[in-house]
C-alpha positions as CSV (number, residue, x, y, z in Angstrom):
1,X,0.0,0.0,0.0
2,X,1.0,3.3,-1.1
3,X,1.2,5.2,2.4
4,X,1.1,8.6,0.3
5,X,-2.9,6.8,-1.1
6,X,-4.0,4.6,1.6
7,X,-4.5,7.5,4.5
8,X,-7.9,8.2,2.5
9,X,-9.8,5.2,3.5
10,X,-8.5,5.3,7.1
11,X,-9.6,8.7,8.0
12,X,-12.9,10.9,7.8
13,X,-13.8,13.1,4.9
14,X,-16.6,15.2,5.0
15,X,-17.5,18.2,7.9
16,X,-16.5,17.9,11.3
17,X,-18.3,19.8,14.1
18,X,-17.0,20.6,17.9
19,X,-13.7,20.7,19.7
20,X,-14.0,16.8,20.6
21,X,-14.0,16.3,16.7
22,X,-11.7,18.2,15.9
23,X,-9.1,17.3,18.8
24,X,-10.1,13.4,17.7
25,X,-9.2,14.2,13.9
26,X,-5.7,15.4,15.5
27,X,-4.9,12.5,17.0
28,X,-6.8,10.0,14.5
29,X,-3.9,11.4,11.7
30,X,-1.4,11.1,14.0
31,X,-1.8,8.1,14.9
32,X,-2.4,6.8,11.0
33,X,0.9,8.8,9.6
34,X,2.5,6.7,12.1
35,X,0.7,3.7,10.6
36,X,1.3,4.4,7.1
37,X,4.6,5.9,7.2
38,X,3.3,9.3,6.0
39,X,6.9,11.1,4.6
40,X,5.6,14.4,5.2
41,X,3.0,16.3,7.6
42,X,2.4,20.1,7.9
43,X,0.8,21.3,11.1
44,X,-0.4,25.0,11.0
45,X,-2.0,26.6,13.6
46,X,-1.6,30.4,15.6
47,X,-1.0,28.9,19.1
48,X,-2.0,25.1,18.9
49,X,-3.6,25.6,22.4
50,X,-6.7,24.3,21.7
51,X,-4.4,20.8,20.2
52,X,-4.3,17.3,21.7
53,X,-0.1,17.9,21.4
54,X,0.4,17.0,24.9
55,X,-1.4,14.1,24.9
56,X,0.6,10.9,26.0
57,X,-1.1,9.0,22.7
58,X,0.0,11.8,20.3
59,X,3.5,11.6,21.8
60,X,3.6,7.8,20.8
61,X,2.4,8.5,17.5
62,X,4.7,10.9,16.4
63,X,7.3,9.0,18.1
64,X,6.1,6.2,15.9
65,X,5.6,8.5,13.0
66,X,9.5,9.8,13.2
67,X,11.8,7.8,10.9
68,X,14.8,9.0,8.5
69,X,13.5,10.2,5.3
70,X,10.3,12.2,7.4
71,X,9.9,15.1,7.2
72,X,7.4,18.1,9.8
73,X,7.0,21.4,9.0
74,X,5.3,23.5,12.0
75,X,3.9,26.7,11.5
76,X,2.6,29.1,14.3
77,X,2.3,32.8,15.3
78,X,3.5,31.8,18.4
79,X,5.0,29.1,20.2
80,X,4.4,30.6,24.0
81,X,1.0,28.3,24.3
82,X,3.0,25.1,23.0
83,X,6.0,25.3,25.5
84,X,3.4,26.1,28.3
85,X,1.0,23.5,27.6
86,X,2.8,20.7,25.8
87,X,5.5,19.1,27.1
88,X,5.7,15.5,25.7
89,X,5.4,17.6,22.1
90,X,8.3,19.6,23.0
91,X,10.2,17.0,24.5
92,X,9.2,15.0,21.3
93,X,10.2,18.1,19.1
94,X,13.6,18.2,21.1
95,X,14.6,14.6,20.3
96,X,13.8,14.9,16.3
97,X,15.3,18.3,15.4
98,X,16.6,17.1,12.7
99,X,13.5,15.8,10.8
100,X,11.2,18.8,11.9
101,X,11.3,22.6,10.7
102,X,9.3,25.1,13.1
103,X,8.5,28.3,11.9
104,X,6.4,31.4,13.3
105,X,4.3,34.2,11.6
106,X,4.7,36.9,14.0
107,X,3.1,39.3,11.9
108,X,0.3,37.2,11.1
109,X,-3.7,37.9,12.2
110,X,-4.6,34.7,14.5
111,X,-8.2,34.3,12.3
112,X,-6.2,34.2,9.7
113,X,-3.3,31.5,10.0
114,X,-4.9,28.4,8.7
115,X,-5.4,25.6,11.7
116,X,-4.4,22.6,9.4
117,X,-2.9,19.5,9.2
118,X,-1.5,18.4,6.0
119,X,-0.1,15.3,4.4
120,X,0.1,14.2,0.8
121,X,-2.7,12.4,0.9
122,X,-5.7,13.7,3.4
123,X,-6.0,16.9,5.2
124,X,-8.0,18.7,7.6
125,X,-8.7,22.2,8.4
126,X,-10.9,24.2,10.7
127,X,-12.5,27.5,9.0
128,X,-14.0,28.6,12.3
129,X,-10.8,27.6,14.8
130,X,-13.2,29.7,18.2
131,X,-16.0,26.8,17.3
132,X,-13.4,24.5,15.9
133,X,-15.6,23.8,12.7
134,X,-14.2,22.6,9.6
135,X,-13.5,20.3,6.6
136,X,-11.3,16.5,6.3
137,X,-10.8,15.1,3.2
138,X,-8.3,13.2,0.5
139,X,-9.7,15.2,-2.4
140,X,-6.8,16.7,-4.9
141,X,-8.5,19.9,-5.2
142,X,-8.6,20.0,-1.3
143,X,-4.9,19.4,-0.5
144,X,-3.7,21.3,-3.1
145,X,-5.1,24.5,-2.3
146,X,-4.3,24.0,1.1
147,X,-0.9,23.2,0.2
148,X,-0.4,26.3,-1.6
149,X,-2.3,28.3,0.9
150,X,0.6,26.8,4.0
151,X,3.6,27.5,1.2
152,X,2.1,31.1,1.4
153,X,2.3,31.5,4.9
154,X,5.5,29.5,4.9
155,X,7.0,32.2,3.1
156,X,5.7,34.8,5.4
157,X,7.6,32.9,8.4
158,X,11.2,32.8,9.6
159,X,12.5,30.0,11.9
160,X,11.4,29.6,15.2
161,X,11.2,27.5,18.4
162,X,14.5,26.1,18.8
163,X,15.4,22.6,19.9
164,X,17.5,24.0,22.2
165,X,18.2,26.9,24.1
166,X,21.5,28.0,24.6
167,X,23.0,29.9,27.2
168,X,25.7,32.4,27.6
């Protein structure tokens, strides 16, 4: 099985409703990258507060998820909610440097940084992030215009939340 094709079937496509939803989509792709290898994931969002990141089940899927030849591209406004609230996520973050790129759009509008999670193959994004209200799906049309929608903001962002923090 193509892991890039088989997501699809695995997840949900179609509206989702409700921060129980949405928090369930989070770790439902998590834990089926893991499954199927996904190569790359994108995960936008202004302050991923609102995210099941600590969660000790997302931490063993992305641990699952991280192999040579992944690659995670995080996008945020700010990291401040993610270092407060997430540890296993930035413990996880810590240990896989290498395969994962964090950036931040200071100078982006909350409302309008997309709250997204991306993969070759299926995607899901909340329109309304306050009523967490939004779309899945492993349409084309769908993940490309995300995808080009995330390379925007990707362009807009500069590096951010370090592995590590060095002192003087």
């Amino acid at each position: 099985m193509n892991p890039e094709d088989g997501n699809a079937a695995a997840l949900p496509s179609g509206r989702f409703e409700g921060r129980k939803d949405f928090q369930q989509l989070v770790r439902d792709a998590l834990a089926c990258a893991a499954r199927e290898g996904w190569r790359e994931i994108i995960l936008c969002d202004a302050t991923f507060a609102d995210w099941p990141l600590g969660e000790r089940a997302v931490a063993e899927s992305l641990q699952a998820w991280s192999a040579s030849g992944r690659r995670c591209t995080l996008v945020a406004k700010s990291w401040d909610d993610v270092i407060r609230r997430h540890a296993r996520f930035v413990t996880w973050r810590r240990t896989w440097a290498h395969i994962i790129e964090a950036r931040a759009c200071a100078s982006a509008d909350a409302l309008d940084l997309p709250s997204a999670i991306w993969s070759p193959g299926w995607v899901m994004q909340r329109i309304d992030p306050e009523r967490s209200n939004g779309y899945s799906g492993s349409e084309p049309e769908r993940r490309v215009l995300l995808r080009e929608n995330l390379q925007e903001w990707l362009q807009k962002s500069s590096p951010s939340f370090p592995s590590t923090t060095l002192g003087l």
